[in-house]
C-alpha positions, 0 to 999 in steps of 0.5 A, a space after each residue: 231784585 233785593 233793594 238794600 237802601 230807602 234814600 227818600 223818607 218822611 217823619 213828622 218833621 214834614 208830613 210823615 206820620 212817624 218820627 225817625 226812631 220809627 222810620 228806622 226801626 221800621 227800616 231795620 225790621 225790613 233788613 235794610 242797611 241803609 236809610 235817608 230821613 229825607 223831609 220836605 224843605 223849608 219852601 214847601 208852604 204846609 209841610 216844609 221843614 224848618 230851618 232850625 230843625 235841621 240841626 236837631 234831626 242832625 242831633 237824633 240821628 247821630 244818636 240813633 246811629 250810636 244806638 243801631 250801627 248795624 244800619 246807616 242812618 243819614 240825614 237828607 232833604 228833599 229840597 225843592 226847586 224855587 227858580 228858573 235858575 235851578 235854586 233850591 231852598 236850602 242854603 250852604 250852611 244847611 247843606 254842611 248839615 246834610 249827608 244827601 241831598 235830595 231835590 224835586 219839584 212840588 207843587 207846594 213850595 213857594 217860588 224865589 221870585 215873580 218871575 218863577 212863579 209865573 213861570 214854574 207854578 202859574 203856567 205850569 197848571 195852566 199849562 193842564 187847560 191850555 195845551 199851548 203852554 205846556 211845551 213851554 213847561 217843559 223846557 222850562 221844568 227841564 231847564 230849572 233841573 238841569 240847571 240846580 244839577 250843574 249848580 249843587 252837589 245833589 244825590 237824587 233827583 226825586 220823582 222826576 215827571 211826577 209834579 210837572 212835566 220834564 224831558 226825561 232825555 235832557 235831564 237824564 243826560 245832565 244828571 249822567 254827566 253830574 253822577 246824579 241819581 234819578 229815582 224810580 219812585 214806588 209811591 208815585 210811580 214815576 219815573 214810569 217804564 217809557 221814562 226809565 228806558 230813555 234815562 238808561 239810554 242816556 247813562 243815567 244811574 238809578 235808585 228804587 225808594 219808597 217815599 215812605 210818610 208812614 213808618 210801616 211803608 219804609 222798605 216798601 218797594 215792590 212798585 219800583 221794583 216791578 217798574 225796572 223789571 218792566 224797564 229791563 233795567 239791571 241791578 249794575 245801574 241801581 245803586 241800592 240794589 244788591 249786584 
């Protein structure tokens, strides 16, 4: 399985340890054509991108485009979830400046509200001692996807049932119904196999990327790989893999 694309990157704007240049020379030396410098969103307390930013990673990479066309380079985010209601923390302006969007959930960023925050952060590690909250959780995670699918145009959901607990089935169906991407995350390792076999039968479609916070992990995707290979997923519903 050849993979020709890294959609989820991370330079020093968030808390990668290299900056675009790097990542994209390093995805270069990998024979990549395509990669997505894809920061944390400005909600994520520690490490979230700032706003104003964004216009100067917008600026590098339309010059490092001029200087390396032999690969794409495009600016994403990875957005986070900030209410029950599916939002996310980047606004309409901020998305013009995007080519992906890229939206999960972490356990860093700062909910919109009160009630999310009980709700998405409280309960959700309350949820790791007291087993009576946590099929709540996952309704709640669940329907807060769902409902940021239906709400923005997002390319990727990234590391689905890595941060919080979902349905895999339910999100599968909404993000098929939307043509959203589900990530097979080769740092995290999720979606896992059993999460993967159930999104494919829902029609979900996925890609394989490496979460890179270092340059020399870009194009790194052997643990994705080796989980759709287990999944018995094909090449046709990958979208960054070679058919």
């Amino acid at each position: 399985m050849k993979i020709f694309a890294d959609y989820h990157t991370h330079t020093k704007y968030s808390h990668g340890k290299g900056t675009i240049r790097q990542n994209v020379e390093a995805a270069i030396k990998k024979g990549l054509k395509e990669i997505v410098i894809s920061d944390h969103g400005p909600a994520h307390v520690f490490y979230g991108v700032r706003k104003k930013q964004l216009k100067e990673m917008r600026e590098k990479i339309d010059k490092l485009q001029s200087e390396y066309p032999q690969i794409k380079i495009m600016l994403g985010v990875e957005a986070n979830i900030i209410s029950c209601d599916g939002d996310i923390d980047v606004d309409e302006e901020d998305i013009k400046l995007l080519d992906k969007l890229l939206v999960g959930f972490h356990n860093g960023a700062m909910p919109k509200d009160f009630k999310s925050f009980y709700n998405l952060s409280v309960k959700n590690k309350l949820s790791k001692i007291i087993p009576s909250f946590k099929g709540e959780c996952r309704r709640l995670n669940t329907e807060a996807l769902v409902k940021a699918i239906n709400k923005y145009d997002i390319f990727l959901i990234t590391h689905p049932g890595a941060k919080v607990d979902i349905d895999t089935r339910i999100l599968a169906r909404a993000a098929a119904k939307r043509g959203t991407i589900l990530e097979i995350n080769s740092s995290h390792g999720y979606m896992t196999s059993e999460y993967v076999k159930i999104a494919m039968e829902e029609g979900a479609y996925f890609a394989i990327d490496s979460d890179a916070h270092n340059p020399k992990d870009v194009g790194n995707f052997e643990k994705g790989i080796e989980i759709a290979k287990k999944a018995g997923l094909s090449e046709d519903r990958i979208v960054n893999a070679l058919k």
